[in-house]
Backbone as numpy.savetxt, mean C-alpha at the origin, in Angstrom:
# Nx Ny Nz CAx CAy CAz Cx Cy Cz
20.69 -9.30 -36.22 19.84 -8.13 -36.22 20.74 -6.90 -36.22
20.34 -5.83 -36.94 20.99 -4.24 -37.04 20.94 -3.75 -35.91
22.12 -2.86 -35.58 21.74 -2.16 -34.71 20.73 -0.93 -34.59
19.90 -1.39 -33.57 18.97 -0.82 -33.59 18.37 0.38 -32.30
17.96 1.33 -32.42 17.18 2.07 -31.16 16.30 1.46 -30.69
15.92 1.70 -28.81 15.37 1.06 -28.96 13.95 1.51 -28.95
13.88 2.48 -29.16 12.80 3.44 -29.77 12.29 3.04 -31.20
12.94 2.63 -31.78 12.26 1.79 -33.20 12.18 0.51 -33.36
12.13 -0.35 -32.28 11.98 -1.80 -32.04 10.44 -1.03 -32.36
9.71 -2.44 -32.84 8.25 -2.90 -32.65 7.97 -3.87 -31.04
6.70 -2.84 -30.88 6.09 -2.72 -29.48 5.20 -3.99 -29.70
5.10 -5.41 -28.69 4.94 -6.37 -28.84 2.96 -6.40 -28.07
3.30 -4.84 -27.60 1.71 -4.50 -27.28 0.57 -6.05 -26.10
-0.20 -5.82 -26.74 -0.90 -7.30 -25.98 -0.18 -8.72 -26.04
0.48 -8.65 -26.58 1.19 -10.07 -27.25 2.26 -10.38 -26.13
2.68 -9.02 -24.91 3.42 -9.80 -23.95 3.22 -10.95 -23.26
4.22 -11.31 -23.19 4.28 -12.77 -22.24 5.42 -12.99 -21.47
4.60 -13.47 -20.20 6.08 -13.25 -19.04 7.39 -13.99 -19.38
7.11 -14.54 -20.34 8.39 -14.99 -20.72 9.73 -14.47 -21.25
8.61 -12.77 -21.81 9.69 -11.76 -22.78 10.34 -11.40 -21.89
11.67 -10.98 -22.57 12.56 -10.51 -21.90 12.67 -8.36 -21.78
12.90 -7.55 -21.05 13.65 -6.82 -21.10 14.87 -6.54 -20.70
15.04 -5.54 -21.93 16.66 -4.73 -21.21 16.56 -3.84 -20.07
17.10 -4.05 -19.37 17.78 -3.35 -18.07 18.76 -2.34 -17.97
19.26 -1.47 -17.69 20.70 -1.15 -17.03 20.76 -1.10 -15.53
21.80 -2.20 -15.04 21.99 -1.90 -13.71 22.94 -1.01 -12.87
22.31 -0.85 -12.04 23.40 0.35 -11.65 24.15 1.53 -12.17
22.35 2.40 -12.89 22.82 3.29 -13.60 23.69 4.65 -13.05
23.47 4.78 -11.36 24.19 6.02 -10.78 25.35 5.76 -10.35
25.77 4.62 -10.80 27.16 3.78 -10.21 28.01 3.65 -11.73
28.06 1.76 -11.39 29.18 1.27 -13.09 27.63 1.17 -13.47
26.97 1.65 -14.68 25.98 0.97 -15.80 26.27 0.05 -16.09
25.41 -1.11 -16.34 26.00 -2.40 -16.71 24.66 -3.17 -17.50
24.60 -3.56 -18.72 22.94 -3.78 -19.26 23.22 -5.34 -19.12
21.78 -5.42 -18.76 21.37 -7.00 -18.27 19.99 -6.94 -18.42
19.39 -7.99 -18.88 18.34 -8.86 -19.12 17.44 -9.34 -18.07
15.75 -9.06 -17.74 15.42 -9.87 -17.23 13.75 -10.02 -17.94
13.50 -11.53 -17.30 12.10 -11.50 -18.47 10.69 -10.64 -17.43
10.02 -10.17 -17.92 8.61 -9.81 -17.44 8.22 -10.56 -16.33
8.24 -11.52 -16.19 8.27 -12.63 -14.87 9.01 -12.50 -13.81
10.44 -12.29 -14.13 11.63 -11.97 -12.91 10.72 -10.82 -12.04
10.78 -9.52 -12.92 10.75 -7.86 -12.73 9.21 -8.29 -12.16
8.01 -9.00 -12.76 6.36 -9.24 -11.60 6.66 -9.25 -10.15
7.43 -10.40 -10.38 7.61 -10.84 -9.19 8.39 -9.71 -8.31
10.09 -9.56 -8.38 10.72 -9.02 -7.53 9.92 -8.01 -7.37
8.93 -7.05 -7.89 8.49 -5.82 -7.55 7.14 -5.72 -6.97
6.34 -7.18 -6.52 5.61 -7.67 -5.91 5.79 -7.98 -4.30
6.66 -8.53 -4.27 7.05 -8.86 -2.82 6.33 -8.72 -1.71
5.67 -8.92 -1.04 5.29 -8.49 0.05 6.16 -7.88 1.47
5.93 -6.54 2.03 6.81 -5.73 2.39 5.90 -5.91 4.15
7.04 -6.77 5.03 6.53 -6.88 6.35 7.06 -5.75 7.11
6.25 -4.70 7.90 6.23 -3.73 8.69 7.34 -3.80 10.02
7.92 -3.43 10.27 9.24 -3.75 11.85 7.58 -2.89 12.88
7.94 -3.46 14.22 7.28 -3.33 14.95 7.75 -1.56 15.49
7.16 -0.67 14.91 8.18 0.36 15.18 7.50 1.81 14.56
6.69 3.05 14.58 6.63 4.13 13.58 7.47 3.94 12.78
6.82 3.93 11.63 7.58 4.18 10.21 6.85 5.40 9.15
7.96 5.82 8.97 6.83 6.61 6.91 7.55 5.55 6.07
6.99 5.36 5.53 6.63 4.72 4.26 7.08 5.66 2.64
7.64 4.69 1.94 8.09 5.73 0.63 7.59 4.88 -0.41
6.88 6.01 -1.46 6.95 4.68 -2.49 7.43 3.71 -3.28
8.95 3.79 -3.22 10.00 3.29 -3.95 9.91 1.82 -2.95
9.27 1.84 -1.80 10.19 0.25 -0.95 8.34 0.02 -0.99
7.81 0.83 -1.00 6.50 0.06 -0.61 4.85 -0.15 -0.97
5.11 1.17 -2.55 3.59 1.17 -2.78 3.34 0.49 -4.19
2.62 -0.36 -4.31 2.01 -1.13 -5.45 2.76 -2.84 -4.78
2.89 -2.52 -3.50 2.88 -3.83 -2.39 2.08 -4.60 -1.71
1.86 -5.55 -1.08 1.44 -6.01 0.32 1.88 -5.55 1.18
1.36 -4.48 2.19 2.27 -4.46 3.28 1.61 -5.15 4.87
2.23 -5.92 5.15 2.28 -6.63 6.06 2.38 -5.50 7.62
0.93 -5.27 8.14 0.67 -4.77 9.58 1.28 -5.80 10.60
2.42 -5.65 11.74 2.56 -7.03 12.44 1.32 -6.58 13.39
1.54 -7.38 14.74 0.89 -7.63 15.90 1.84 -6.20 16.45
1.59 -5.66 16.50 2.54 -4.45 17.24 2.57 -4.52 18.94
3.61 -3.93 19.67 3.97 -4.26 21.24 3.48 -3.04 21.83
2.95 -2.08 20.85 2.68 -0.76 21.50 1.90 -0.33 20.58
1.13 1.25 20.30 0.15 1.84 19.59 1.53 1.80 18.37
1.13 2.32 17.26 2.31 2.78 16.26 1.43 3.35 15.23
2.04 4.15 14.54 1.69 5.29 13.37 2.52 4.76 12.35
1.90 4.83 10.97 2.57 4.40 9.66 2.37 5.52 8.95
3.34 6.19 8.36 3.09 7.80 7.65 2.76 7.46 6.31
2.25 8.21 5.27 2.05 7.72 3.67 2.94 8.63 3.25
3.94 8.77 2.53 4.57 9.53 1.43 3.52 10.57 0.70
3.92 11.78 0.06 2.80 12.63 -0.60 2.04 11.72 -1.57
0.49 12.02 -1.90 -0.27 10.99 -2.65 0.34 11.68 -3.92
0.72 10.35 -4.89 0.79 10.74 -6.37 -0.82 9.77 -7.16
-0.90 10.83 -7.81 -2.41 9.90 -9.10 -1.64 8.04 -9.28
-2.64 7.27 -8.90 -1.91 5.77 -9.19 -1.05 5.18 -8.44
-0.72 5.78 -7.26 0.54 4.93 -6.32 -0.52 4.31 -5.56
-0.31 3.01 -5.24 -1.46 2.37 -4.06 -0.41 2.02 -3.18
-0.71 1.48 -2.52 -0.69 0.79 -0.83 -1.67 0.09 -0.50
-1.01 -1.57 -0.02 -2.15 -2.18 0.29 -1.89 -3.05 1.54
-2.62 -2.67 2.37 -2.67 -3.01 3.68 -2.90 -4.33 4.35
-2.09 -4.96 5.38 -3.20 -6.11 5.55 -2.49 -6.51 7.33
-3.56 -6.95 7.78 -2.89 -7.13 9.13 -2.44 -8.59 9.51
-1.03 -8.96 10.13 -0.69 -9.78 9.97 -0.38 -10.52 11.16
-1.11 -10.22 11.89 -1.25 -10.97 13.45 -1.89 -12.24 13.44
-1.85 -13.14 14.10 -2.47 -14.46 14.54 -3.11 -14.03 15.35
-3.73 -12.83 16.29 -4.79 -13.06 17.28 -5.17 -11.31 17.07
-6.22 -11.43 18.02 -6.43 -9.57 17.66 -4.90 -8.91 18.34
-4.89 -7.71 18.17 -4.02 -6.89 18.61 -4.20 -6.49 20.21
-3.19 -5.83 20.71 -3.92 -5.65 22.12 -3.11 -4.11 21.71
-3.32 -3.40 20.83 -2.38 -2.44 20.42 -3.53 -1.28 19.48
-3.28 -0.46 18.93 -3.97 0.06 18.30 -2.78 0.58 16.99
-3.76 0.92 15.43 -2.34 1.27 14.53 -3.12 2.37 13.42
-2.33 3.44 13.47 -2.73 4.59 12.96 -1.61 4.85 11.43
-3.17 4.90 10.26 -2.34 5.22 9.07 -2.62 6.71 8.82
-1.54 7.47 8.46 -1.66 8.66 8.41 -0.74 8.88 6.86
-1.61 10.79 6.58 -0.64 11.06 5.13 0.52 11.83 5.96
1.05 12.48 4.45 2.09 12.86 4.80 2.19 13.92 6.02
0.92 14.94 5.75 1.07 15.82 6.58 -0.63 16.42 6.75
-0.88 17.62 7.45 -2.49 17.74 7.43 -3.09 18.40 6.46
-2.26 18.71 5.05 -2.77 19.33 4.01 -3.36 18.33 3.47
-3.11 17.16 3.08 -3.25 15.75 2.35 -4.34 14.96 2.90
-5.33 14.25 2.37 -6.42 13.96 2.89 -7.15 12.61 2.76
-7.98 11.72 3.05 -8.33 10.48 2.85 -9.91 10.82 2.17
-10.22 10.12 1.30 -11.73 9.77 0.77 -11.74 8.33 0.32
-13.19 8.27 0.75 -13.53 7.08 0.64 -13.92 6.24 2.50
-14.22 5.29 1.90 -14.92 4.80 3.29 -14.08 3.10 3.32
-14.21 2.68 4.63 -13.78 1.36 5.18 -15.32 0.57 5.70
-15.47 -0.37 5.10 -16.19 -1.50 5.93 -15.92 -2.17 7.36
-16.12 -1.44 8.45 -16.18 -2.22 9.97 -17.03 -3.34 10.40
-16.37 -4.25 10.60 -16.95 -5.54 11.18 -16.91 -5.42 12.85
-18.23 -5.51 13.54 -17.72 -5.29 14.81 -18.16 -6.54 15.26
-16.87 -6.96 16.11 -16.58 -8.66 16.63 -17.19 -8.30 17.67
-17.73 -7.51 18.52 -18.42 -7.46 19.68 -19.37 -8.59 20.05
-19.22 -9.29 20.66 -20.16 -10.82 21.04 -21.62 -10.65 21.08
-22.15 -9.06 21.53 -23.07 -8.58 22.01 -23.91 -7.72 20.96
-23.20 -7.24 19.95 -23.51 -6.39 19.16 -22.83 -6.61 17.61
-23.27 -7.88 16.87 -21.87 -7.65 15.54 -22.88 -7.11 14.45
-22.36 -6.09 13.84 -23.08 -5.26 12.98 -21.49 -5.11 11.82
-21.79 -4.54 11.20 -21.29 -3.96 10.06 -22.13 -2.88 9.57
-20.50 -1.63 9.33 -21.04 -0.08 9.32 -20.20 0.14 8.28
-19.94 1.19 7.69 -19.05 1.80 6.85 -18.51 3.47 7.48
-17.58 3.71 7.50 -16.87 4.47 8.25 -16.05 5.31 7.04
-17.02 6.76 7.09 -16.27 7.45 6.28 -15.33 8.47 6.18
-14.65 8.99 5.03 -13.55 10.12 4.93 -13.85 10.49 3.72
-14.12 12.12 4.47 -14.74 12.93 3.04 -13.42 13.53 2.19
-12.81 13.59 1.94 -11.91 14.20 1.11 -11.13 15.38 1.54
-11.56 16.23 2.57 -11.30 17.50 2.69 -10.38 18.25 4.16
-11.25 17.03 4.98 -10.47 17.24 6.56 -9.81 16.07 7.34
-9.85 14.75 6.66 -9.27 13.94 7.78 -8.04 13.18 6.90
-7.33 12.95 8.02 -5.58 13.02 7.44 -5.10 11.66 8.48
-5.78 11.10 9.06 -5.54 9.69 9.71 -6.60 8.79 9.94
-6.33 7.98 9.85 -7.17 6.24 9.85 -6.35 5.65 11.17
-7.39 5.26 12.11 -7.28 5.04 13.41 -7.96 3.47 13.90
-7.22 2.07 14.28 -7.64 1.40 14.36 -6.98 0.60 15.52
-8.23 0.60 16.70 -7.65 -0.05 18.17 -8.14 -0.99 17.65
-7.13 -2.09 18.59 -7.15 -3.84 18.88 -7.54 -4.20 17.48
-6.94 -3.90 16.30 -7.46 -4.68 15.27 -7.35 -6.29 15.49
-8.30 -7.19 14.59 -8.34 -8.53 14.56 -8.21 -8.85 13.50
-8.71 -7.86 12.39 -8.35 -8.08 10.96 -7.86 -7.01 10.33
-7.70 -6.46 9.05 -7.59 -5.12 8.53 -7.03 -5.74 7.00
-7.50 -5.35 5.84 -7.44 -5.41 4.47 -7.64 -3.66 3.89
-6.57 -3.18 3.49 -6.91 -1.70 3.25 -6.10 -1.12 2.28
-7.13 -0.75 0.87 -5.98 -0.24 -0.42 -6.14 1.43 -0.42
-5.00 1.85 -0.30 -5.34 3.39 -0.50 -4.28 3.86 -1.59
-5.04 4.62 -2.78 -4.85 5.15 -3.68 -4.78 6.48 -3.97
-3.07 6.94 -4.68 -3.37 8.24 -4.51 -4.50 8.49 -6.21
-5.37 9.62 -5.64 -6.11 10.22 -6.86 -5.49 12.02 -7.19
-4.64 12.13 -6.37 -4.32 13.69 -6.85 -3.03 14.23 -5.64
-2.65 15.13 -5.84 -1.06 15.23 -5.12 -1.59 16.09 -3.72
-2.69 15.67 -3.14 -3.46 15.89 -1.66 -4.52 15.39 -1.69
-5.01 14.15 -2.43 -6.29 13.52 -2.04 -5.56 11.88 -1.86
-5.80 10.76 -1.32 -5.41 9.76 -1.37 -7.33 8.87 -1.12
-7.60 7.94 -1.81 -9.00 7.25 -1.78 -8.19 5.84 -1.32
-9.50 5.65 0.12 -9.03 4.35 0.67 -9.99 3.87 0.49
-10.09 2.43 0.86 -11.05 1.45 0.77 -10.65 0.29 1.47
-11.67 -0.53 1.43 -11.53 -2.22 2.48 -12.51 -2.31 3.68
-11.66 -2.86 4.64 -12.67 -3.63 5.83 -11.60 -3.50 6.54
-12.14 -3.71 8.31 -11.51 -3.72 9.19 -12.54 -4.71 9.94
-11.96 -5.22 10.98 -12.48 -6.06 12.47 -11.72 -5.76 13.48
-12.92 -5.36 14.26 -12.73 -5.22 15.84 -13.80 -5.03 16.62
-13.63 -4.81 18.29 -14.55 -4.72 19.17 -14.84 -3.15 18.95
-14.08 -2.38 18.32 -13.76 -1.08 18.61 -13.64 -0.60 17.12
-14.90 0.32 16.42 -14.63 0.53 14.74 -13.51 1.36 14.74
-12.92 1.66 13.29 -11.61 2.64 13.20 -12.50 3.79 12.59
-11.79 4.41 13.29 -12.49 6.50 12.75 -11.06 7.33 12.22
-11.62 8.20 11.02 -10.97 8.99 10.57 -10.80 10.43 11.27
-9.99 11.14 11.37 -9.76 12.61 12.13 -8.94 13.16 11.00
């Protein structure tokens, strides 16, 4: 084959298959070095599921959004920060305890300009009372998602604009999660 740009290769469009390969360069701010990997390698490695340290963290999108991120059982309350919302970056939440929490875990944006819309499905495990509510965030004033003793939690939040982020999912507990 000629050498070619790779701007004038033909675009294989729907016809990918994880089998194709792309070109790479690794370690372009270092030695550049071009290497190969197929559509399958690059699914995967950039899939990963990303487990939380028991600890406040912010969160960036380069280590963690268009992930699983793994909530542990936390030893204390803890706050998870979101990076500024970009249009299309998700985050997807999930809690990863074997029993409820005896902890509470707060997702927050970057800062209080930045905002949550959209609503969460609450399951309340209460022995006495189990209902299911939906728990909302209007777009405009609340900037954290607040959830004591979780038992479960499944939660995708999407940025829609560079200060709106839209969440969605379910939570379980004795205790629903509220937005502020």
């Amino acid at each position: 084959m000629a050498d070619k740009k790779i701007t004038a290769l033909t675009s294989l469009g729907t016809a990918t298959a994880r089998e194709d390969l792309i070109h790479v360069v690794d370690d372009p701010s270092g030695t550049p070095i071009n290497k190969k990997v197929t559509i399958a390698e690059m699914m995967n490695a950039l899939s990963v599921p990303v487990a939380l340290n028991d600890a406040a963290q912010t969160l960036t999108a380069a280590a963690h959004s268009h992930r699983t991120i793994i909530v542990p059982d936390t030893g204390a309350d803890r706050i998870y920060t979101l990076p500024t919302p970009a249009a299309g970056v998700s985050f997807h939440f999930v809690y990863g305890g074997a029993a409820a929490d005896a902890t509470g875990i707060t997702i927050k944006t970057a800062n209080n300009t930045m905002f949550f819309k959209g609503s969460v499905t609450h399951h309340d495990s209460n022995q006495t009372a189990q209902t299911s509510a939906a728990v909302f965030a209007n777009g405009t004033d609340e900037f954290t998602f607040a959830c004591d003793l979780p038992e479960a939690l499944d939660l995708r939040i999407v940025g829609i604009s560079a200060t709106v982020s839209l969440i969605s999912g379910s939570s379980t507990g004795a205790t629903p999660c509220t937005f502020a």
